[in-house]
Every structure is written in C-alpha cells, then in structure tokens.
C-alpha positions in Angstrom: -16.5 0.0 4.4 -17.4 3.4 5.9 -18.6 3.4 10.0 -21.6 3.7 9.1 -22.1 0.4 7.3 -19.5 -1.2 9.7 -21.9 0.1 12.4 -24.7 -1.7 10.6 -23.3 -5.0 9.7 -21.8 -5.6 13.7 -25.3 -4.8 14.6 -26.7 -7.8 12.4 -24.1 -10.2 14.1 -24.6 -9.0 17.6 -28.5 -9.4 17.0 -27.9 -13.1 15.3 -25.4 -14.0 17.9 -27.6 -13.4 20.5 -30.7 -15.1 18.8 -29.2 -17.9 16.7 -26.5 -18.8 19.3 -27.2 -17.8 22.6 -24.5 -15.1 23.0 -26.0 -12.7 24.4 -24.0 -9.7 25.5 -21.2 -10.5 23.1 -19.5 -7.6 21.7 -18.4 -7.9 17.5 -15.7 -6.2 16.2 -14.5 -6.3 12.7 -10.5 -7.7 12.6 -9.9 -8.7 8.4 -12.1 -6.9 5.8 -11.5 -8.9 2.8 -13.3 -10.9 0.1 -14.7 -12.2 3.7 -15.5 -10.3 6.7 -14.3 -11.3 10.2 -15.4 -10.5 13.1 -14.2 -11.4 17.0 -17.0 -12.0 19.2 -16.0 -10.9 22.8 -13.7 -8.5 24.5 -10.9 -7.2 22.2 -8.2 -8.8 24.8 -10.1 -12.3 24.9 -12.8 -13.4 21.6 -15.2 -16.0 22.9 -15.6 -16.6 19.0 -15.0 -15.7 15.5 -17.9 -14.3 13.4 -17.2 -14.9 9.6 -19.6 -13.2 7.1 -18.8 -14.8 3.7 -18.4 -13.0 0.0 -22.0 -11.8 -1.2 -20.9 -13.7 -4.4 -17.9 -16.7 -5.5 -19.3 -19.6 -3.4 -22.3 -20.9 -3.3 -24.1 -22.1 -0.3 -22.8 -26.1 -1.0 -19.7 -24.8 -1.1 -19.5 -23.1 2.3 -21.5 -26.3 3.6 -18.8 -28.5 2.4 -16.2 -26.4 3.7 -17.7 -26.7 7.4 -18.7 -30.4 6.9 -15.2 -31.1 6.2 -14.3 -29.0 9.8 -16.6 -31.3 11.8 -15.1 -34.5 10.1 -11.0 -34.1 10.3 -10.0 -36.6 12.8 -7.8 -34.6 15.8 -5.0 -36.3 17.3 -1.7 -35.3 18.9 -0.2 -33.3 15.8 -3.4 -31.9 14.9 -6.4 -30.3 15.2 -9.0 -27.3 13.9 -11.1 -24.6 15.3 -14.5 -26.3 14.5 -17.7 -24.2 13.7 -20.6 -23.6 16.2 -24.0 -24.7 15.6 -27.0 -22.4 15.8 -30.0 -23.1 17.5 -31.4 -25.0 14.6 -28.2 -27.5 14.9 -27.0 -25.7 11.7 -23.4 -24.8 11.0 -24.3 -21.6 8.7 -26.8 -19.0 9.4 -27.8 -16.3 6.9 -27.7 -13.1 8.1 -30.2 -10.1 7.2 -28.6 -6.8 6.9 -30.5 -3.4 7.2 -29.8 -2.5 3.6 -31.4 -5.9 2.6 -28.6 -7.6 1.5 -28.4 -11.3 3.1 -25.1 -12.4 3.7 -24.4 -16.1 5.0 -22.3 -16.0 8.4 -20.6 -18.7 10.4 -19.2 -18.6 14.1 -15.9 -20.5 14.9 -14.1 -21.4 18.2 -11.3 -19.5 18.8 -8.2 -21.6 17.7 -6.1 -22.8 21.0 -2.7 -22.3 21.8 -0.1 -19.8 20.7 0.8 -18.0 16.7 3.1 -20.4 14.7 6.5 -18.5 14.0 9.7 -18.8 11.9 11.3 -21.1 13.9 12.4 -24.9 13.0 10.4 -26.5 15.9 6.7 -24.6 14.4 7.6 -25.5 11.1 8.1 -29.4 11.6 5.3 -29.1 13.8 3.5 -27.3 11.1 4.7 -30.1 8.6 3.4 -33.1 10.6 0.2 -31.3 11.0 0.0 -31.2 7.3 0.9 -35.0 6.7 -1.6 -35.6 8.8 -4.2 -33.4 7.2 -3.6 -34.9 3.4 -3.9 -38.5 4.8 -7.3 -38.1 6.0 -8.6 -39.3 2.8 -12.3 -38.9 3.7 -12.3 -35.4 3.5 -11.7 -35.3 -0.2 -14.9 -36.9 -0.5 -16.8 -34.0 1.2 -14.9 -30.9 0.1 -15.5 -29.5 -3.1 -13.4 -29.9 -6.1 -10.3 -27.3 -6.6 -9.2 -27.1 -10.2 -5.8 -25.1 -11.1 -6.5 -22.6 -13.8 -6.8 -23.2 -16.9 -3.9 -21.4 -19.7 -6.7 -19.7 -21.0 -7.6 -18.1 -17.4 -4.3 -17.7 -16.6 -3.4 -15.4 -19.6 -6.6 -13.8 -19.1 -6.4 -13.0 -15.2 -2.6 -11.6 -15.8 -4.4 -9.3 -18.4 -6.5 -8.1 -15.4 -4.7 -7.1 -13.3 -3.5 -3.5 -13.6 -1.0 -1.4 -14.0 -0.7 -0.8 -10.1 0.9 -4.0 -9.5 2.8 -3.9 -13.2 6.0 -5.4 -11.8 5.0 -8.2 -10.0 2.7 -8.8 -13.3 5.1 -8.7 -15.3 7.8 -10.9 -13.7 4.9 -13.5 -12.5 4.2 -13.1 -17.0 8.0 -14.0 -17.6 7.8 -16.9 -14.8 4.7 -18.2 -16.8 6.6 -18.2 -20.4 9.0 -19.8 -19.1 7.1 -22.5 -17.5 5.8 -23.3 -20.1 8.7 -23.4 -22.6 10.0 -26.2 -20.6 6.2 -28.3 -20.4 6.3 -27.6 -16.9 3.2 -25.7 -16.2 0.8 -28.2 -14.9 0.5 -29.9 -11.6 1.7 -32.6 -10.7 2.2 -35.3 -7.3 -0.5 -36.8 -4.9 -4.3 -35.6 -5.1 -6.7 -35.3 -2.3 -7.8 -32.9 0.3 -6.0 -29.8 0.6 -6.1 -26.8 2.8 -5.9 -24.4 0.3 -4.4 -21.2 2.1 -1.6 -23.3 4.3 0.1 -20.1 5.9 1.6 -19.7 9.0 -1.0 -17.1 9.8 -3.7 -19.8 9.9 -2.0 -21.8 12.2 -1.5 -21.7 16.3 0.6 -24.1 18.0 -0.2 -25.6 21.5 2.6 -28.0 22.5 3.2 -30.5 19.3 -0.1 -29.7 17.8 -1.0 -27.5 15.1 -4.5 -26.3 15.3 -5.4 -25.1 11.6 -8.4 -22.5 10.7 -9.5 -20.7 7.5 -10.3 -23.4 5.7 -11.9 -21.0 3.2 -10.2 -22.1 0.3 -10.1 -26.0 1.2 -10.8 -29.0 -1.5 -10.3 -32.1 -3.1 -6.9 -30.8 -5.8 -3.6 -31.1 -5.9 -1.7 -31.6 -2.2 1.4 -29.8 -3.1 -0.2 -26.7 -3.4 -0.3 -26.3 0.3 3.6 -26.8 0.4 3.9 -24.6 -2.6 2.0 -21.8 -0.1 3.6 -22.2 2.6 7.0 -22.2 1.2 6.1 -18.9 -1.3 5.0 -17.4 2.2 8.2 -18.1 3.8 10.3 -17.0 0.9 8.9 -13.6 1.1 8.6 -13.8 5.3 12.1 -15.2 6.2 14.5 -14.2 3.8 17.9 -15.8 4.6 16.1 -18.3 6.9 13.8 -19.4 4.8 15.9 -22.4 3.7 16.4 -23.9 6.6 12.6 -23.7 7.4 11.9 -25.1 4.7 14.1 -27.9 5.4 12.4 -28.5 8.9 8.8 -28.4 7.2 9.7 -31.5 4.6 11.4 -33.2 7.5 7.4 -32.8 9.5 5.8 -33.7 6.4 7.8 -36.9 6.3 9.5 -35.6 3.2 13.0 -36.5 3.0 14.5 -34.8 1.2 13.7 -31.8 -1.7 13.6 -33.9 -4.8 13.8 -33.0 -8.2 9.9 -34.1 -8.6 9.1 -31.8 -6.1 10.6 -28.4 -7.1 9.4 -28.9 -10.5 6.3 -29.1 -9.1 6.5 -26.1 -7.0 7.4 -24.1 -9.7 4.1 -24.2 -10.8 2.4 -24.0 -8.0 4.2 -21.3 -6.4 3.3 -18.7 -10.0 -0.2 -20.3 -9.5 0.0 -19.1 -6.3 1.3 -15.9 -7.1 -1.3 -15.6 -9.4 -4.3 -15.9 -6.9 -2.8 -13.4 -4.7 -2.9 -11.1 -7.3 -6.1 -11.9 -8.5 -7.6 -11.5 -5.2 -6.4 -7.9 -4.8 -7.2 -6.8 -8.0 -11.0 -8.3 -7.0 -10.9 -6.7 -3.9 -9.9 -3.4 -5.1 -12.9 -3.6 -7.6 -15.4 -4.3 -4.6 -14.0 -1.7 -2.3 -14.6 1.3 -5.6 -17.5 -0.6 -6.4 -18.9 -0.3 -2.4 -17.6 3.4 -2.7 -19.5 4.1 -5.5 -23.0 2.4 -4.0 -22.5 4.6 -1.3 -22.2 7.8 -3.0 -25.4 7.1 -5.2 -27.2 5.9 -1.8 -26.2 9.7 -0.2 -27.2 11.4 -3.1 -30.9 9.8 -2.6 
C-alpha cells in the first residue's frame, strides 16, 4: 500500500472513529498490513484501541459476526481472558467503512489486550496452556463460531501446486512431509472437536499475572482442538530452537496434558504440515494482492 492510499484509508478510520464511536481526536496508524489491516487508535506509545479493517474478500459478513459474537460470549476467569470488541453507536460490533476510492471495507475496534507480551519462558507457556484448557472447555462457543474444515487432499495437492517457486524449498519438503503422511494413513485429524482459536501463537497472547488474555481470533471456529497445540508448538519449534522442548513440556503440563502421548504426536503431524500449509498459502495470497494493488495503482495514474 503506497502513502497515498495509506493516507486515505487512516482518514476513513479517523472519520468513523470519531462518528461511529465517539473517539474523537484519536490518531490511526497502520501496525500489520496483511490479508487484514490493523490499525492502533491513540498515541504510538499508548493505543486507546485497535482498529481492524477486514480482507475486501474470504469472509463473509456472518463470518466476522460470529467471530465477534464468540468474543462477547467467552466466559473470563482467573486463567483467562480476551480483548473484547467495542460497540458503535448503533450497539453494533462491526461497522462498514467507506473508502474514498469507493471500496467498503468492514472494520471492527478492539480494546487493547492488558498486561505484558507472552515469552519463551516455562511460567508464560503453562500459563498459556491453562488459558487454552480453558478456552476449548467453553463448549458454547462452538455453537456460535463458524465451522473450520481441514483441507481437503484434493486442496491440499492443489494449494502446494500454488505456491511458487520463491518458496520451492519449504514447498518441497512441506510435499515430501505430505507423501509421507499419507503412506502411513496418517493425514487426517484426529482428538477432541469444538471451539478453537485458530492462530494460537504467542504473538496473540499478553500475560497479566496467571491470566492470558487472547486476541486475533480471526481464524477462530468450531474444528479440530489440536490444531491450536499443533500452532503453537510449530511456532515454538521454529522460535526457540534448543528450548523448544522444554516449553513444550510446560504448555501440556497448563493444558492439563500429562504427558506427550503417542495419540497426540500422530496427530500433530498432521496438523503441524496443515499448518505449514496455511502459512504458505497465505503468503503466496498476499503476495498476489500486493502485485495485484500495484498494478490498480499504475492503471489509476495512468488515467
């Protein structure tokens, strides 16, 4: 996104925060440009708020309704909590935003998220753990949230075709990991189903005294509850290196899981390449959108 369309979207949320949520005066600056945009509403030392403008196309407007209906349900306790949306003026959690080139985006403030950044450490990650026990045993959410399916072989072989030569050898390993998956009948998911985060990362998590508070609940649904631990353990593989282990060990002991049992690792060995395979479907997407942006904006200066 050039300045000059940054300039115009932060102008929309200023003007929608101030007349759809009685922020007036409220700076926005832009802090993650992906599928979605975020913005912090406030001074760049202390956001009041998070502004979130959603993908102009993947979810539909139930979707993102679900997704904050399930935010203003969890229950909080001592272990956990979540940075809860802010209605607008009409008592509405999403508001749909008018941009100058016509394009209507919807957009969604949040609290900020209390307490501190979750780290590598053993006491964050039990915490983190507990947090997540908690989480999947909230079995009204499931209800509310909509439904997550793994994808199918077919997409699968399909999105690995996708994704280009740029990222050929993470592709290919992530192709071998899959053949052999499935040689041994293990690519499917398996263990409890309910509600699920969907991006469990420690970057989505802060940590005020024992409780987690959890936000970006972007990719939440009813689906298979492993596939949070298969995230966050992927993440800490690649984060923690020789102490990832032990972290791990501290996060099952939270989550009330004894021990790493055979069920479970078979099970994450799926999960992790499905994993695997969404991150890399999601830069190859975004890469298309950000030539795809560059080349609306060349035609739009050529008129």
């Amino acid at each position: 996104m050039g300045s000059g369309e940054r300039e115009i979207v932060e102008q929309a949320v200023r003007a929608a925060l101030q007349a759809d949520y009685c922020l007036a005066g409220e700076g926005a600056h832009g802090v993650v440009q992906g599928v979605n945009r975020t913005l912090a509403v406030g001074p760049e030392q202390g956001p009041v708020a998070y502004g979130r403008l959603y993908r102009p196309a993947g979810r539909s407007d139930a979707d993102i309704e679900a997704e904050l209906a399930v935010l203003d349900t969890v229950v909080a306790s001592s272990w956990l909590d979540v940075a809860l949306a802010m209605a607008n003026r009409q008592q509405r959690f999403l508001t749909w935003l008018q941009l100058a080139n016509a394009e209507a985006r919807p957009m969604a403030v949040f609290r900020v998220a209390t307490g501190e950044p979750v780290w590598e450490r053993a006491e964050d990650l039990r915490a983190a753990g507990a947090a997540l026990a908690e989480l999947h045993g909230q079995s009204r959410l499931a209800s509310l949230a909509p439904c997550r399916e793994l994808a199918t072989g077919a997409e699968v072989d399909r999105t690995i075709a996708q994704v280009g030569d740029r990222w050929k050898g993470g592709r290919d390993r992530l192709a071998a990991a899959i053949a052999d998956l499935r040689k041994q009948e293990a690519d499917r998911a398996t263990g409890p189903v309910g509600f699920c985060h969907g991006d469990f990362r420690l970057a989505n998590l802060h940590r005020t005294g024992d409780r987690i508070v959890m936000f970006d609940f972007d990719d939440c649904g009813q689906g298979p509850q492993w596939l949070d631990l298969a995230t966050i353990g992927w993440w800490l593989e690649l984060a923690a290196g020789d102490e990832a282990a032990g972290l791990w060990r501290a996060f099952l002991a939270g989550y009330g899981q004894a021990e790493d049992t055979a069920e479970l690792r078979e099970a994450l060995r799926w999960l992790v390449a499905v994993q695997h395979l969404r991150s890399l479907e999601h830069v190859w997407k975004l890469r298309i959108a950000v030539s795809l942006a560059s080349k609306e904006r060349g035609a739009r200066d050529e008129r």
